[in-house]
DRENZAGU-779882 format. One line per 8 residues: number of its first residue (from 1); their letters; for each residue x, y, z of N, C-alpha, C. Coordinates in Angstrom, 3 decimals, decimal comma. Each point is the difference from the previous one (the first is absolute). Example, Ala and Ser with C-alpha at 12.3 -4.5 7.8 and 13.67 -1.06 7.14 Angstrom:
REM DRENZAGU-779882
1 = as = 13,190/-5,690/7,800/-0,890/1,190/0,000/0,900/1,200/0,000; -0,350/1,050/-0,720/0,820/1,190/0,060/-0,770/1,090/0,730 $
END
This chain:
REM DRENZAGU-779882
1 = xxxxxxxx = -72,439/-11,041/-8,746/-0,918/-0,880/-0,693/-0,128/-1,313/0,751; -0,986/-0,613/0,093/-0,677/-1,081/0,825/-0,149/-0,994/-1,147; 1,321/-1,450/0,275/-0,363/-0,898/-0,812/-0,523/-1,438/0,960; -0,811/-0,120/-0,396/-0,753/-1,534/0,351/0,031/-1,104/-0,131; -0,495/-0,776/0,722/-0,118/-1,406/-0,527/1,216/-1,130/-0,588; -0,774/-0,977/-0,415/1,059/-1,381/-0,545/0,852/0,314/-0,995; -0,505/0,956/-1,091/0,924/0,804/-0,694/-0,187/1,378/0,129; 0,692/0,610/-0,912/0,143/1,364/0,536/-1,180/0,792/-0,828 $
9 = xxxxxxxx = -1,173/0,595/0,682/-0,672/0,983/-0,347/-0,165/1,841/0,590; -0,082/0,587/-0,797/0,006/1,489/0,064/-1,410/0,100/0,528; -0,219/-0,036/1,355/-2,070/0,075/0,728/-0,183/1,428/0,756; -0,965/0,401/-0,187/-0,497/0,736/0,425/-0,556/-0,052/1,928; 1,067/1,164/0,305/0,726/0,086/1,775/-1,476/-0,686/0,894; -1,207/0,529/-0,893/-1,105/0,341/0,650/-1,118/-1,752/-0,255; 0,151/-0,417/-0,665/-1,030/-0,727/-0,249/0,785/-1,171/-1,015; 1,525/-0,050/-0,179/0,713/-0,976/-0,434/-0,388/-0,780/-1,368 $
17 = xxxxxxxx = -0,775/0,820/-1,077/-0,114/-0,367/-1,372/0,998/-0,072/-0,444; 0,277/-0,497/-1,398/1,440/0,442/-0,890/-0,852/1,757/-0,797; 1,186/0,400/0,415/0,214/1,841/-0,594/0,087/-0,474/-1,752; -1,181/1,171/-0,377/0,721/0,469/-1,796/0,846/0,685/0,273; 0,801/-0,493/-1,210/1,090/0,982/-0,161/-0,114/1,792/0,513; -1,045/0,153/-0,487/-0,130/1,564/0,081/0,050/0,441/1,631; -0,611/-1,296/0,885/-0,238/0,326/1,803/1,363/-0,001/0,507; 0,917/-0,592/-0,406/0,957/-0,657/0,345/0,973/1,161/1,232 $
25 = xxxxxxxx = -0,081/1,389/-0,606/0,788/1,087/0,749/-0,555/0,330/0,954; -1,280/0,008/-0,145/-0,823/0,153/1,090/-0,444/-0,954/1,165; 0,539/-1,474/-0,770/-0,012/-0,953/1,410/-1,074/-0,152/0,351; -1,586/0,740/-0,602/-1,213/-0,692/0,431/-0,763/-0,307/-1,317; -0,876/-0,794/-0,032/-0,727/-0,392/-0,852/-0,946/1,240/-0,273; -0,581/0,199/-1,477/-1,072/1,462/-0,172/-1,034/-0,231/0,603; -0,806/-1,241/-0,190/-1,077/0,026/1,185/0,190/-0,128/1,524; 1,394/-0,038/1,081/-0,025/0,229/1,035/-0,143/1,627/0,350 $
33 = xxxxxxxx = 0,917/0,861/-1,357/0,195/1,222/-0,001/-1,072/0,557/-0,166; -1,138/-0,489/-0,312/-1,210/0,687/-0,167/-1,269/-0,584/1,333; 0,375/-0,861/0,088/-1,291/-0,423/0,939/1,038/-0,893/0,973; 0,806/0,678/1,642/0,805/-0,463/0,106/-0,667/-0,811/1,611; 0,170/-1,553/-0,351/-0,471/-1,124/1,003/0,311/0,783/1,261; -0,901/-1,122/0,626/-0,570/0,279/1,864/1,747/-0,730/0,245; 0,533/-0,685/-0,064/1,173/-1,020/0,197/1,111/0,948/-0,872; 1,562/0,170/0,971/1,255/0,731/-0,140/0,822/-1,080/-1,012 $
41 = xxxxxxxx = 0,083/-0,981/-0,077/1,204/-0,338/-0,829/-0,357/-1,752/-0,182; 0,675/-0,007/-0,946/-0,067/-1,733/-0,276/0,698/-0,847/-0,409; 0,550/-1,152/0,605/0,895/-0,784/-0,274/-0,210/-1,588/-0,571; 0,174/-0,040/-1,401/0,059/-1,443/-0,576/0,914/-0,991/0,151; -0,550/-1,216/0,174/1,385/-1,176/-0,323/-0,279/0,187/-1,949; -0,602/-0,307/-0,450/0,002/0,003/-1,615/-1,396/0,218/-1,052; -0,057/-0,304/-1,042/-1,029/0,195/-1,155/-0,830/-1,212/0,246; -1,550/0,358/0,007/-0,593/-1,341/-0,303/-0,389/-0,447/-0,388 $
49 = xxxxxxxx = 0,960/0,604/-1,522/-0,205/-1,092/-1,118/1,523/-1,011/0,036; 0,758/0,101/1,258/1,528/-0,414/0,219/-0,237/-1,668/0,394; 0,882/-0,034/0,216/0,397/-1,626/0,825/-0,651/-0,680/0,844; -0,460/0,928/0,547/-0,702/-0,145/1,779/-1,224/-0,101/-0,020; -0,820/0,005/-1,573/-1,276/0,060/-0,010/-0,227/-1,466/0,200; 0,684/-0,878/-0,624/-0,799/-1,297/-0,046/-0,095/-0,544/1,309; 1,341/0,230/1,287/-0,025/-0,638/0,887/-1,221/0,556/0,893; 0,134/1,074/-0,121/-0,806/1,080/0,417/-1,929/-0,707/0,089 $
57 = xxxxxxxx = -0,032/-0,660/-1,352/-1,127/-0,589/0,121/-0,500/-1,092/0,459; 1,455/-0,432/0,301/0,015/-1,445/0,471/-0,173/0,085/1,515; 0,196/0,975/0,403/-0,401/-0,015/1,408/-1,280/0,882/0,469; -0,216/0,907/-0,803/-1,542/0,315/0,317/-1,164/-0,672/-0,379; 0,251/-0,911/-1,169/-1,485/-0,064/-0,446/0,298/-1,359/-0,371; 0,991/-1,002/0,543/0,115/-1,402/-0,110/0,622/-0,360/1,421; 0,229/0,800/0,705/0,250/-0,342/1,520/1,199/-0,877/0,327; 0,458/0,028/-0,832/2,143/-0,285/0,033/0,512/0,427/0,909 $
65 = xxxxxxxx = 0,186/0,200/1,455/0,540/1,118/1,060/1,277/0,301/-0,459; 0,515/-1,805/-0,635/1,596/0,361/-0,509/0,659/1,526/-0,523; -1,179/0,340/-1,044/0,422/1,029/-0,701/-0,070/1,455/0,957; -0,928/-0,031/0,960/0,076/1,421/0,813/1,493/-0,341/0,718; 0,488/-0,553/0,345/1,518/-0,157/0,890/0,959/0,643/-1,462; -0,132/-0,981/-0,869/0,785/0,464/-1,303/-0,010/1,503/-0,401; -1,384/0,399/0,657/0,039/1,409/-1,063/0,519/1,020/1,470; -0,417/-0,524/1,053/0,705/1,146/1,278/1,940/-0,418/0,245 $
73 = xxxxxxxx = 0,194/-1,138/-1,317/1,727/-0,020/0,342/0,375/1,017/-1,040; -1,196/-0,241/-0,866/0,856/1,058/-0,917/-0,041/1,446/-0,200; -1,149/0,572/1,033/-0,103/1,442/0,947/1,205/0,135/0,406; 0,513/-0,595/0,958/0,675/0,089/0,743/1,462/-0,311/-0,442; 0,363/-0,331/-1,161/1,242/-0,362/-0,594/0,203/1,053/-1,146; -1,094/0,981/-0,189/0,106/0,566/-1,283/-0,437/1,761/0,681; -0,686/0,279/0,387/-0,315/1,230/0,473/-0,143/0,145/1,963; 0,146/-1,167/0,306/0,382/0,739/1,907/0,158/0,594/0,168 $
81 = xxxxxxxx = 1,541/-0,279/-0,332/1,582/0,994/0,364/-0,624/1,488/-0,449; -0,283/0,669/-1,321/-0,289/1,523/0,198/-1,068/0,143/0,912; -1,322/-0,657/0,319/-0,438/0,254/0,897/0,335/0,114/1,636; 0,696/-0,757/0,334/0,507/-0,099/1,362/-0,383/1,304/0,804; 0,697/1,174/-0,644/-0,206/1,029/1,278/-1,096/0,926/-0,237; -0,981/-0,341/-1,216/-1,325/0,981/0,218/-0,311/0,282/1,664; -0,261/1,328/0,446/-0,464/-0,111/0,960/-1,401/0,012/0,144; -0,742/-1,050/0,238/-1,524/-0,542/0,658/-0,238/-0,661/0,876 $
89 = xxxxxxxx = -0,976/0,155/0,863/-0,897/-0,733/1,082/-0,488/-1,516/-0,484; -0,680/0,019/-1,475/-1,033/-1,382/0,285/0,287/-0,333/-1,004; -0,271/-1,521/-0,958/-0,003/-0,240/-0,914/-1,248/-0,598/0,183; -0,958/-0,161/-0,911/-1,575/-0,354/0,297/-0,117/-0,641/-1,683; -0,457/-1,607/0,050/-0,603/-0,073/-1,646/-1,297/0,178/-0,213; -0,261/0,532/-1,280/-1,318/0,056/-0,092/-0,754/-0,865/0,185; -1,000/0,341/0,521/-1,415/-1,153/0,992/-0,462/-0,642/-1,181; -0,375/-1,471/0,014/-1,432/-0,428/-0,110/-1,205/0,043/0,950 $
97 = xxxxxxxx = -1,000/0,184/-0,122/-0,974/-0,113/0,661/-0,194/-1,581/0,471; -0,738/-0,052/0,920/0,292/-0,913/0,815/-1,072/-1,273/-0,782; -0,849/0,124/-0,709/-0,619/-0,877/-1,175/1,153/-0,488/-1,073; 0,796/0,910/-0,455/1,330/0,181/-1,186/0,723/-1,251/0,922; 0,678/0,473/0,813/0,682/-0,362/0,783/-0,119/-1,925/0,453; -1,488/-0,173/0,355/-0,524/-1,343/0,450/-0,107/-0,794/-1,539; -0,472/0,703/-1,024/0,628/-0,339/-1,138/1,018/-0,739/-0,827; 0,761/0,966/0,620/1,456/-0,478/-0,698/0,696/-0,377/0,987 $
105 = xxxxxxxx = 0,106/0,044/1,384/0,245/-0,956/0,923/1,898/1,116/0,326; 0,392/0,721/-0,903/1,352/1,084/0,526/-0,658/0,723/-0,898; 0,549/1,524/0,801/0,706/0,840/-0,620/0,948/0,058/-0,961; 0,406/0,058/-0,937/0,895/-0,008/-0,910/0,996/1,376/-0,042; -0,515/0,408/0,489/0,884/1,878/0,466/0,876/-0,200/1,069; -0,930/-0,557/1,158/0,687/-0,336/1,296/0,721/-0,923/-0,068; -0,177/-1,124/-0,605/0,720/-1,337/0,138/1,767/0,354/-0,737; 0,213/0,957/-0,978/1,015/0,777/-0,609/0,805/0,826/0,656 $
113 = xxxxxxxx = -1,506/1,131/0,712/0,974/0,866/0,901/0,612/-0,334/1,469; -1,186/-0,828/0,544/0,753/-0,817/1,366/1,836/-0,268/-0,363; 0,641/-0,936/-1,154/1,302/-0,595/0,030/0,755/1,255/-0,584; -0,316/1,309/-0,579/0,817/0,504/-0,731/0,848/1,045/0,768; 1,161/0,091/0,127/1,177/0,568/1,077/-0,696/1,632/-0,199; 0,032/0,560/1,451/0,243/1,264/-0,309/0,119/0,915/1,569; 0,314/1,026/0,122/0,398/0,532/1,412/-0,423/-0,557/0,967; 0,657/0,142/1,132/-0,731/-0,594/1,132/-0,180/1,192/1,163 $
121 = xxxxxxxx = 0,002/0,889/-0,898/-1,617/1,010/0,688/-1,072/-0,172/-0,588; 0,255/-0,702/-1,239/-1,730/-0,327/-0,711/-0,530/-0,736/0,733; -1,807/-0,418/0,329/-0,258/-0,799/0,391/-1,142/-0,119/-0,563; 0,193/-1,467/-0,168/-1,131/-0,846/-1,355/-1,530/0,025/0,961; -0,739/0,297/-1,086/-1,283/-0,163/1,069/-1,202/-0,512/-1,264; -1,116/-1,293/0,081/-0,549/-0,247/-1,085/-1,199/0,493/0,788; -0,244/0,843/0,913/-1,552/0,414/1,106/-0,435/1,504/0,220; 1,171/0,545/-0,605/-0,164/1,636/0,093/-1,464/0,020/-1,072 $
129 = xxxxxxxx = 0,645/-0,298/-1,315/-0,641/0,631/-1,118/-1,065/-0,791/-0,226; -1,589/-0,004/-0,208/-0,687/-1,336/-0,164/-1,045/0,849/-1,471; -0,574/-1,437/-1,102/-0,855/0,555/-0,369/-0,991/-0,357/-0,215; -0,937/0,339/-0,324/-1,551/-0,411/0,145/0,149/-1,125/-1,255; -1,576/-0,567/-0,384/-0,004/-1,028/-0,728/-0,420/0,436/-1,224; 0,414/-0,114/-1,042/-0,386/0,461/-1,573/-0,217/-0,918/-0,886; -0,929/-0,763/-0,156/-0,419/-0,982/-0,701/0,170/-0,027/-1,644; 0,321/1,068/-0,617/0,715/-0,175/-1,422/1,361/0,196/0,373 $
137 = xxxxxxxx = 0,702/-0,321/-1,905/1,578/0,249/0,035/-0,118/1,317/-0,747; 1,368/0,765/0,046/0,647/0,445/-0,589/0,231/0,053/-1,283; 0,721/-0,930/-0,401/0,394/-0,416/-1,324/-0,706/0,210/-1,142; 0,484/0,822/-0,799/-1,058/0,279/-1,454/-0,695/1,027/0,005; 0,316/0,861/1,119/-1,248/0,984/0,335/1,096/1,662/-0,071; -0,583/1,271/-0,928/0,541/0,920/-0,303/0,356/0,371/1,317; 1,302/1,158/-0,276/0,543/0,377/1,072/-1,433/1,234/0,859; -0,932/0,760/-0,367/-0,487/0,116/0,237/-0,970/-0,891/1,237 $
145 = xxxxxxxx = -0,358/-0,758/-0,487/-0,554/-1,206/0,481/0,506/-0,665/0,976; 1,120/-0,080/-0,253/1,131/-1,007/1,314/-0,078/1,621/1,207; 0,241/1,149/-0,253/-0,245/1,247/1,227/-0,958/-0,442/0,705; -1,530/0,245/-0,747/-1,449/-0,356/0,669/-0,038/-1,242/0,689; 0,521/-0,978/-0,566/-0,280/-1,418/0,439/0,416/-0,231/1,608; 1,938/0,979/0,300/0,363/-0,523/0,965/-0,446/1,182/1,280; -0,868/1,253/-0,531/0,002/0,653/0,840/-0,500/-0,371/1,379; 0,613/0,451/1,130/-1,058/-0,327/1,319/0,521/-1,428/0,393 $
153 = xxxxxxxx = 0,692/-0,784/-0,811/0,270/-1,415/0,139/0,852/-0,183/1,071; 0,748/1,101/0,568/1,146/-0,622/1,276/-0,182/1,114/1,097; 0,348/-0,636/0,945/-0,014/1,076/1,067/0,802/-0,943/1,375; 0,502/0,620/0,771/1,196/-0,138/0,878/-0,473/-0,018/1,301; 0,557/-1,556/0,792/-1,090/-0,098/0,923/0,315/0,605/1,186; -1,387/0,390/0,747/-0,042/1,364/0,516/1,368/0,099/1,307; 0,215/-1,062/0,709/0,972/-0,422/0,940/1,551/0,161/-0,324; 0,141/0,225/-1,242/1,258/0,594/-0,450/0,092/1,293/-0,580 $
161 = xxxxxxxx = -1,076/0,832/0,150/0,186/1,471/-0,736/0,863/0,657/0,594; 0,269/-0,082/1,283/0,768/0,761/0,744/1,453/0,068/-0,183; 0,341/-1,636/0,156/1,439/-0,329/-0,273/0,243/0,451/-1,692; -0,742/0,355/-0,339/0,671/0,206/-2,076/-0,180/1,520/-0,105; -0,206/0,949/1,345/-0,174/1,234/-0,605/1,514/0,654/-0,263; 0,040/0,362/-0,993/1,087/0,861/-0,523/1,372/-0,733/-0,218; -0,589/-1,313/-0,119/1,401/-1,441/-0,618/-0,107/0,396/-1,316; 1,060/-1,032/-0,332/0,277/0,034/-1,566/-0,440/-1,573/-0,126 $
169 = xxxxxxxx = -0,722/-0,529/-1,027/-0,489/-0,695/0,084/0,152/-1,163/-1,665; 0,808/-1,274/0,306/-0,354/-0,185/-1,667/-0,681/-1,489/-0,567; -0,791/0,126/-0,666/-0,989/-0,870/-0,668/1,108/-0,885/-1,186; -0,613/-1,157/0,569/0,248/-1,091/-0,854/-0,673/-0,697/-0,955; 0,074/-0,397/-1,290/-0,996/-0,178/-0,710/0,591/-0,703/-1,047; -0,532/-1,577/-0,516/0,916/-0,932/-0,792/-0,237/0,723/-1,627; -1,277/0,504/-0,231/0,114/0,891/-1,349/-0,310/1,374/0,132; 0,155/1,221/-0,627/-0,845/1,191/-0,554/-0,221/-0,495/-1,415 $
177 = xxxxxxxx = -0,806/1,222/0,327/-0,776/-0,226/-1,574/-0,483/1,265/-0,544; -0,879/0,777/0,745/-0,413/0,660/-0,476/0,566/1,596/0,990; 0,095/-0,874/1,184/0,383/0,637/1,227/-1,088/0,765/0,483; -1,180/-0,411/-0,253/-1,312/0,372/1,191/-0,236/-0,652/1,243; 0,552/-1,309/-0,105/-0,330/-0,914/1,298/1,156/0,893/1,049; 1,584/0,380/-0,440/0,867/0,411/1,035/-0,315/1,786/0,532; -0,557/0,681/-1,891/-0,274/0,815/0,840/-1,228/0,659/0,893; -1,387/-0,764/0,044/-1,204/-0,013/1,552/0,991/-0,438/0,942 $
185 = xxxxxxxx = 0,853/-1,561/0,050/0,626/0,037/0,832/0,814/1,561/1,322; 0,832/0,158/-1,747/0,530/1,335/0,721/-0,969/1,220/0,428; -0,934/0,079/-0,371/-0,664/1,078/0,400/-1,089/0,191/1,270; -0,282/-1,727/0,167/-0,535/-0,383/1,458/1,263/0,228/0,723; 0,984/-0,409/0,251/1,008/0,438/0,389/0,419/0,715/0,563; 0,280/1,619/-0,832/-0,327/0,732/0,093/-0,744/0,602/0,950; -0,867/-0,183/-0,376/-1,602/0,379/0,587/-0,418/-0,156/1,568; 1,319/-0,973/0,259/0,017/-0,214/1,545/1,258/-0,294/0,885 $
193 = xxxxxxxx = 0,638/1,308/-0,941/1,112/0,856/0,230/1,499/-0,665/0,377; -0,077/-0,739/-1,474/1,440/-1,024/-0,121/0,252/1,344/-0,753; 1,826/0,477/-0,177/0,851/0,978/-0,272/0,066/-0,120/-1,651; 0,642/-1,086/-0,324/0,384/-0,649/-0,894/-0,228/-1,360/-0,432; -0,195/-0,623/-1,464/-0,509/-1,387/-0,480/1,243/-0,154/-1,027; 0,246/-1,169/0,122/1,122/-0,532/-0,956/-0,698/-1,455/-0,666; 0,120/0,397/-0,997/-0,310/-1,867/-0,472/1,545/-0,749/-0,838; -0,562/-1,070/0,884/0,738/-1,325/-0,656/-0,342/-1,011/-0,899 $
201 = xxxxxxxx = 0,125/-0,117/-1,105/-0,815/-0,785/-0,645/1,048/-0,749/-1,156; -0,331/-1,635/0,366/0,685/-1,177/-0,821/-0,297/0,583/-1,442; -0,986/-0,167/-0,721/-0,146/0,462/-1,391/-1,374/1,196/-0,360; 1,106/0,496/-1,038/-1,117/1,407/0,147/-0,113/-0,008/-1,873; -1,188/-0,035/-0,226/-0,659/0,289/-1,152/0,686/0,795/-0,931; -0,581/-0,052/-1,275/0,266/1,140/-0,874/-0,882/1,090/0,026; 0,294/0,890/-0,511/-0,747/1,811/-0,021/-1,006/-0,451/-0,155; -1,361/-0,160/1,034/-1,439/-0,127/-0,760/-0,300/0,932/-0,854 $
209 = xxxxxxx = -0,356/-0,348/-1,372/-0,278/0,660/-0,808/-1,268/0,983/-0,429; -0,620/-0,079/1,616/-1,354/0,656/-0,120/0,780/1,326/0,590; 0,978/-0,306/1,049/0,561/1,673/0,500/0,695/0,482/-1,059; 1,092/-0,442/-0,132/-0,020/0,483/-1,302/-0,814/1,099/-1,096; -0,936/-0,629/-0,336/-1,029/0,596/-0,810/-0,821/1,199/0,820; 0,154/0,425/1,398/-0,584/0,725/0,296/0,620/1,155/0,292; 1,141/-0,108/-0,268/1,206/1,388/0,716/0,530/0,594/-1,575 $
END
């Protein structure tokens, strides 16, 4: 059994929800078991409805840098160590587009995953993975909706396809949510013949309740 995070949760191997009781033997969530993601496994620092949300906001969307150092000490003081010997090639955070990006002036993925300890066969790269520009958000929009929205949205620039064929490869990402943004990720990926996708992700949502309702 795979426990997670700042406290201890029972998550699902594949996509790192908290398990019902009933998933629990089975170690995957019922909607991975039924419709099972482009992306192999997933690793949380915690809930984000936890601790980490407020700082969390304080550095994306009030531009505090303080708090991204704060939240990659506490990666790295709380879940490193089991990570240490995954074996992978790249750690890559998910892109803003380069409008997103001029925007908000960092990355908030990268600026996390750049300080946070981990093998030194990994190698951090914020140029592999890039994505186009998407002029709405996310937020508020059915899980349905969040699929369509991000399809087509990333793709891997062409000068590195070579070096990522048949790596293991893992995505960084300060929330999930619904887990459509990680898994196009994983499936462009994929698609240009990375082996394996692992995600890393600071805080990961509760069960969207639209999957749920569909399995």
């Amino acid at each position: 059994m795979r426990y997670e995070g700042l406290f201890n949760y029972q998550c699902c191997y594949q996509c790192g929800v908290t398990l019902q009781p009933e998933e629990i033997a089975q170690q995957y969530c019922a909607p991975c078991q039924i419709s099972e993601p482009y992306f192999d496994e997933t690793y949380c620092l915690d809930r984000y409805t936890g601790i980490l949300q407020s700082p969390l906001h304080e550095f994306k969307y009030q531009k505090h840098i303080a708090y991204g150092h704060a939240l990659s000490s506490a990666w790295n003081m709380l879940i490193s160590s089991q990570l240490e010997h995954i074996d992978s090639s790249y750690l890559l955070p998910v892109p803003l587009s380069i409008q997103n990006l001029a925007q908000r002036g960092f990355n908030q993925s990268w600026e996390i995953a750049k300080r946070i300890k981990c093998g030194r066969h990994i190698q951090k790269s914020p140029y592999i993975l890039k994505r186009h520009h998407y002029s709405e958000h996310q937020a508020g929009s059915n899980l349905e909706d969040r699929h369509l929205s991000i399809k087509g949205m990333f793709y891997v620039e062409a000068k590195y396809i070579e070096q990522i064929q048949d790596k293991t490869v893992i995505i960084f990402d300060d929330v999930m949510t619904s887990g459509a943004t990680l898994n196009e990720i994983a499936r462009i990926l994929k698609d240009n013949g990375v082996y394996r996708v692992i995600n890393w992700v600071l805080l990961r949502a509760a069960r969207p309740i639209e999957r749920v309702q569909h399995v």
